[in-house]
C-alpha atoms as one frame of an Amber mdcrd trajectory, in Angstrom:
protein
 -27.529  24.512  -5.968 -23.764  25.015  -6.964 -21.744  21.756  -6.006 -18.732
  21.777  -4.415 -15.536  21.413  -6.767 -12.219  19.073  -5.218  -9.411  18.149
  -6.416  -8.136  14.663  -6.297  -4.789  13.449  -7.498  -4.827   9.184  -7.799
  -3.413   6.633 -10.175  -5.139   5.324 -13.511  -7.318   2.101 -11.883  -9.655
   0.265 -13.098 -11.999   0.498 -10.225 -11.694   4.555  -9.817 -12.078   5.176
 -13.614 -15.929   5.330 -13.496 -15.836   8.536 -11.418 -13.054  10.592 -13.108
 -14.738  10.344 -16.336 -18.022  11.493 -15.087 -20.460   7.796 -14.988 -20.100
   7.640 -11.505 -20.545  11.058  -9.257 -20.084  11.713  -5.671 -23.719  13.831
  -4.673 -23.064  16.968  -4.615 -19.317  17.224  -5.504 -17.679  18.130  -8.592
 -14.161  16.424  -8.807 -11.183  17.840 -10.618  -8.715  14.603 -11.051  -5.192
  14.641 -11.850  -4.010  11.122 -12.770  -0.304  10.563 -11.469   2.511   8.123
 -10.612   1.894   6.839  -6.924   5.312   7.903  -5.778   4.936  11.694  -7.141
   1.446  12.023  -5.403   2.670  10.755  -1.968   5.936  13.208  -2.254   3.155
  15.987  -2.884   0.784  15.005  -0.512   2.904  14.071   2.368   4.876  17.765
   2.002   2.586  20.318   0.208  -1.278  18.722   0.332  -1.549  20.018  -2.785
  -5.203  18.418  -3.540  -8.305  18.386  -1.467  -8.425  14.317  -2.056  -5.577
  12.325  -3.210  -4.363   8.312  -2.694  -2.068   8.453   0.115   0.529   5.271
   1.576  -1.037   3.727   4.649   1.789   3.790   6.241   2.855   7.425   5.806
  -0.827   8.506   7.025  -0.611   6.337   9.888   3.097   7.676  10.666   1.674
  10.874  10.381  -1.320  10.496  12.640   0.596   8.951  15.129   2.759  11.908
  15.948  -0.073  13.859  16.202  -0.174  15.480  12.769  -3.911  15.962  11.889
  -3.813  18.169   9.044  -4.812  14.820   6.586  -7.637  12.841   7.349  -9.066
   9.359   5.710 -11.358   7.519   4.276 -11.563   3.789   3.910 -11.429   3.571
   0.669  -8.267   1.422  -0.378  -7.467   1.769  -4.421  -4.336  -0.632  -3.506
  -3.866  -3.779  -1.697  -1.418  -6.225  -3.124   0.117  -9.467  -1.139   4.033
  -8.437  -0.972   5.582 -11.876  -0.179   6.273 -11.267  -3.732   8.439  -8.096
  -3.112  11.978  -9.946  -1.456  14.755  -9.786  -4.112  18.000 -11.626  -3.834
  21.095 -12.379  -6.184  20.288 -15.278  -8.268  23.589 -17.138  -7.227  23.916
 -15.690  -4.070  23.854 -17.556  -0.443  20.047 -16.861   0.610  17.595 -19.410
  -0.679  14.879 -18.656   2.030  13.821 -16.236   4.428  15.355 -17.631   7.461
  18.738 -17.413   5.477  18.404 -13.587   5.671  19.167 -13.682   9.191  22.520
 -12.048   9.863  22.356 -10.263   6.327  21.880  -6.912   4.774  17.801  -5.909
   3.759  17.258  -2.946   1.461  14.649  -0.992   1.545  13.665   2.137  -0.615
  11.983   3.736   2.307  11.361   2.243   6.348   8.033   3.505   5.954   7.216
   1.993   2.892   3.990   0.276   3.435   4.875  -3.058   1.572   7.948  -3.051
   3.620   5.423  -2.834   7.096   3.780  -5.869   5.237   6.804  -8.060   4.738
   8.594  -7.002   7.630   6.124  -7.984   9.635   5.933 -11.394   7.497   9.343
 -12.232   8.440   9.140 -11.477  11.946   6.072 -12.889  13.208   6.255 -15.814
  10.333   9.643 -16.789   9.770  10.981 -16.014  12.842  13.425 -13.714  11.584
  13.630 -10.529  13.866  14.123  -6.539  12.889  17.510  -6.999  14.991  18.555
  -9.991  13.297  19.874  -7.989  10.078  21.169  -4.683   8.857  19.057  -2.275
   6.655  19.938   0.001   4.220  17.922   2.505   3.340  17.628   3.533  -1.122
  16.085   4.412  -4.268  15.537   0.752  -5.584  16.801   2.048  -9.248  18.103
   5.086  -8.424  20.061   7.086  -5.803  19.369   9.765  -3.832  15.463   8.574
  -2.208  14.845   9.474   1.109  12.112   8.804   3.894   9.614  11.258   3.708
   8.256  10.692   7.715  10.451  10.541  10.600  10.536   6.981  11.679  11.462
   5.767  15.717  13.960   3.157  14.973  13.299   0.868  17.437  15.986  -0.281
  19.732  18.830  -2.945  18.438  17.722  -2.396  14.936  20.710  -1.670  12.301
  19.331   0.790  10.109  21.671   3.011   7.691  20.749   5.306   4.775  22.854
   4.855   1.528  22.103   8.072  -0.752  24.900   7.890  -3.265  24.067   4.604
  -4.600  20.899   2.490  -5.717  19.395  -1.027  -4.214  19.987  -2.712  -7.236
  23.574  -1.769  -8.102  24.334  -2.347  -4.337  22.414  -5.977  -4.864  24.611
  -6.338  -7.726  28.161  -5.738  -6.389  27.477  -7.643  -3.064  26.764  -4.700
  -0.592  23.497  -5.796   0.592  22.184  -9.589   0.343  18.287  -8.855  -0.476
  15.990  -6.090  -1.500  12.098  -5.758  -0.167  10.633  -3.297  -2.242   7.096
  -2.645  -3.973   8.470  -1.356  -7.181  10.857  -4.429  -8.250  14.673  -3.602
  -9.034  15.472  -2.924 -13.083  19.059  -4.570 -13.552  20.924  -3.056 -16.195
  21.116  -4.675 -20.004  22.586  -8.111 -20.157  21.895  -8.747 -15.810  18.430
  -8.966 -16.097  19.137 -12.533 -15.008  21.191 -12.081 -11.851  18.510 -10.947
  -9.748  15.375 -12.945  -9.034  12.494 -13.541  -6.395  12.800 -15.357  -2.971
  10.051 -16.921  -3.166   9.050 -18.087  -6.766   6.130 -19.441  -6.175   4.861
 -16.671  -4.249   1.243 -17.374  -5.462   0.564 -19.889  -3.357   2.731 -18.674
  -0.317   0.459 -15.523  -0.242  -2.709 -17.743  -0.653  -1.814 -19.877   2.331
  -0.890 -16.762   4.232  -4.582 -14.986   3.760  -6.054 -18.154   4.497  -3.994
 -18.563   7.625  -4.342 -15.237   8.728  -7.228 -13.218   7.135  -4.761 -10.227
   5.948  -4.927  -8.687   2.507  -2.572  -6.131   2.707  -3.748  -2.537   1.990
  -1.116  -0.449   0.488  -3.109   2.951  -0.436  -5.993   4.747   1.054  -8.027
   8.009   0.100  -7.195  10.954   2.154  -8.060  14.432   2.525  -7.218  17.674
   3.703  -9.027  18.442   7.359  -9.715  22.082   6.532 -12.431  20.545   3.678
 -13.484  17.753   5.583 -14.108  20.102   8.586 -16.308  22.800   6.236 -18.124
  20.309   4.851 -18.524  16.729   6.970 -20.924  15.011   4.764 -18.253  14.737
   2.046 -17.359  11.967   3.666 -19.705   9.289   3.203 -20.409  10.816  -0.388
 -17.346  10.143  -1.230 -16.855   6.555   0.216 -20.197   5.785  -1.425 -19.092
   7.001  -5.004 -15.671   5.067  -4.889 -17.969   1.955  -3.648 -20.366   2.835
  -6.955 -16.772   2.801  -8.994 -15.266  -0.157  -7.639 -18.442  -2.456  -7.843
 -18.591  -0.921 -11.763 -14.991  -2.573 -12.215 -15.830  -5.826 -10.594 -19.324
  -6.165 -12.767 -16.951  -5.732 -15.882 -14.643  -8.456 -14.851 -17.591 -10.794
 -14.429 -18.625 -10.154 -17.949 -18.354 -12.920 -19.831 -20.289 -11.701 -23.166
 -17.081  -8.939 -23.811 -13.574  -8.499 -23.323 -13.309  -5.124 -20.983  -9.005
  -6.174 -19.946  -7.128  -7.681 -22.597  -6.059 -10.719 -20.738  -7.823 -14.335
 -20.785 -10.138 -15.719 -18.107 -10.850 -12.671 -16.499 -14.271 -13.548 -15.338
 -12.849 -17.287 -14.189 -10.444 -14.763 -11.971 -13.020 -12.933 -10.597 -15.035
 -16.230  -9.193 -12.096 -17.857  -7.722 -10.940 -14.308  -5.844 -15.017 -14.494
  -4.704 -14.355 -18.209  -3.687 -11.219 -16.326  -1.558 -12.608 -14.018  -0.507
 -15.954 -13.279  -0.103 -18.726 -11.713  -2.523 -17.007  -8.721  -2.429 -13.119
  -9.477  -2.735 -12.508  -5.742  -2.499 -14.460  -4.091  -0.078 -14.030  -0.719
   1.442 -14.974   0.677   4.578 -13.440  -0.082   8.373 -15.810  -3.136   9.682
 -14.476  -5.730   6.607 -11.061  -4.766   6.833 -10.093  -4.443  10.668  -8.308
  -7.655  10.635  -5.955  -6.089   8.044  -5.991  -2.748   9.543  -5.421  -3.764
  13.055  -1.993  -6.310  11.870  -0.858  -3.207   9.933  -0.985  -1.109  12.764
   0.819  -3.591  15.051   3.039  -4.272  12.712   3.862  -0.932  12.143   3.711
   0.021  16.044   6.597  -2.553  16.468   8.554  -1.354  13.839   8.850   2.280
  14.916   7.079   3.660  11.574   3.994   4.220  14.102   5.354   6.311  16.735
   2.705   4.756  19.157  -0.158   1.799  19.366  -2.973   3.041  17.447  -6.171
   1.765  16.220  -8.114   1.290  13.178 -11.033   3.352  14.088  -8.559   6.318
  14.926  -7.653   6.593  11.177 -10.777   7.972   9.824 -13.566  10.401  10.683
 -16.638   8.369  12.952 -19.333   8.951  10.289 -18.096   6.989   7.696 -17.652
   4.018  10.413 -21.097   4.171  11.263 -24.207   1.993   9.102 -27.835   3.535
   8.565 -30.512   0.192   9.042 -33.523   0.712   7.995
C-alpha cells in the first residue's frame, strides 16, 4: 500500500529530529521536511500554506481561527514553549527598574500578535497591574526595519498602538524613542553598546518558576498545523501524526536522562531533566489538549482581551475532535 507523502516545514529541535531522519515514522505517511528559521515558515505559512504540515505561532492560528479563517487546522503538538518574563528589554541606565515603572511609557513590540508578546502582555496586566492602556506601543523589526503584522489585529479600545517601519526596536531603544522592548528574539546592539541594553528582570529564572507554580502556565509559543484540504481527504492523519511527534519527543527526553553518554554538549543535562520532572510532572513536555488547557485556556483569554483574538474562543475549538478524544481499553 503506497503511503501518503507531506510536506512539513519546522525548525531543527531536538525532540522532532527522530522523525525527519527516518527513526521515528508517522503510520502510513511519508514526510518530506524542510528545516527553516521560525520567522520564514510563519511568513510562508500564514500567506501561501506552502506545506501540508508546518510549525505555526499560536497566536497567528488562533487570530486566524477567530475571524473565521479555516483553511489551517491544528494539532496539539507544541515544538515551542518558553517562559517569556525573560523577553522585557530596557536601557541599562534608563528610568524603568521594574514592571510597574513601565506604566506611562513606550513598549515595543516586533509584532501585536507575537505570541510571546500575548504571554507577557498578559503578565503585566493581570500580574503587575500594569494595563494595555497604561502605555504606548510601537510596533518593529526588533533588529531591523521594515516588519509588519502578518494578521489583522482589533486594537482594543484606549490602547496606544503605532507602527514604526522606517526604524528598528533597538536603535529606537537606543536613542530614547521607546523606554522597553518585549520581544522573543532579543535586540542585537551594535559593536561597542552591547552593554547599554539589558533585561528587566535579571533573575528571571526564578520569577518564571514562581509564576508556573502560582499559576500552572507554561507558555506555548508554536504548534503543528496543517492545511484543511489534507486533513479533510484523509482524517486519520491526525492522530498519526500527534502519535509520531509524541514517539519523537519522548526519544529526546530518554536522551537527556542518559547519564552513561553525552547526547547535548552542556553539563548536567540529566540533573536538568529530573528537576523539570520535579516541576513539572513525568512528562515536562506533553502534547495533546487535556494536559495543557490551563495554558491554552490563559492564552486564549489573554489574547481575547488583547484584540489579537477577534472573539472568546476555546481550547477545544483549535483542533480537529479526534485527536481530543482517548481510546481505554
Amino acid at each position: 500500500m503506497n503511503k501518503l507523502t507531506l510536506s512539513l516545514a519546522v525548525n531543527d529541535y531536538d525532540h522532532v529530529r527522530d522523525l525527519l531522519d527516518g527513526r521515528v515514522a508517522a503510520q502510513g505517511i511519508d514526510l518530506v521536511p524542510s528545516v527553516l528559521p521560525v520567522e520564514e515558515i510563519f511568513y510562508r505559512t500564514t500567506h501561501f500554506q506552502e506545506w501540508d504540515l508546518s510549525e505555526m505561532s499560536l497566536a497567528k492560528y488562533a487570530s486566524l481561527r477567530s475571524q473565521g479563517d479555516d483553511r489551517l487546522i491544528g494539532l496539539p503538538v507544541f515544538p515551542s514553549r518558553v517562559f517569556r518574563l525573560s523577553s522585557l528589554y530596557v536601557r541599562a541606565h534608563g528610568n524603568v527598574s521594574s514592571p510597574a515603572a513601565l506604566r506611562g511609557k513606550r513598549i515595543g513590540v516586533p509584532e501585536w500578535a507575537q505570541t510571546a508578546s500575548v504571554y507577557s502582555r498578559g503578565w503585566l496586566a493581570h500580574d503587575q497591574g500594569v494595563a494595555l492602556s497604561d502605555v504606548e506601543w510601537v510596533q518593529a523589526g526588533v533588529n531591523q526595519a521594515g516588519r509588519r503584522e502578518k494578521v489583522a489585529v482589533r486594537m482594543p479600545e484606549g490602547v496606544r498602538y503605532r507602527a514604526s517601519p522606517d526604524k528598528s526596536l533597538t536603535a529606537m531603544l537606543l536613542d530614547g524613542e521607546i523606554d522597553a522592548i518585549l520581544s522573543a528574539r532579543p535586540p542585537a546592539p551594535p559593536p561597542g553598546r552591547e552593554q547599554d541594553i539589558v533585561r528587566l528582570l535579571p533573575d528571571f529564572e526564578t520569577a518564571e518558576r514562581e509564576y508556573f507554580a502560582r499559576t500552572g502556565i507554561f507558555p506555548i509559543m508554536h504548534l503543528i498545523v496543517m492545511r484543511r484540504e489534507i486533513f479533510t481527504a484523509n482524517r486519520w492523519i491526525a492522530n498519526h501524526l500527534v502519535k509520531a511527534f509524541t514517539q519523537a519527543k519522548d526519544a529526546s527526553l530518554a536522551r537527556l536522562d542518559d547519564i552513561t553518554c553525552s547526547h547535548f554538549p552542556l553539563p548536567w543535562m540529566s540533573q536538568r531533566a529530573a528537576q523539570a520532572r520535579e516541576m513539572f510532572g513525568s512528562d515536562p513536555w506533553p502534547y495533546g489538549v487535556a494536559p495543557n488547557r490551563v495554558t491554552l485556556d490563559a492564552f486564549l483569554r489573554f489574547a481575547f482581551e488583547q484584540g489579537v483574538c477577534h472573539r472568546a474562543m476555546q481550547a477545544d475549538e483549535l483542533f480537529p475532535p479526534e485527536v481530543g478524544a482517548a481510546v481505554r481499553v
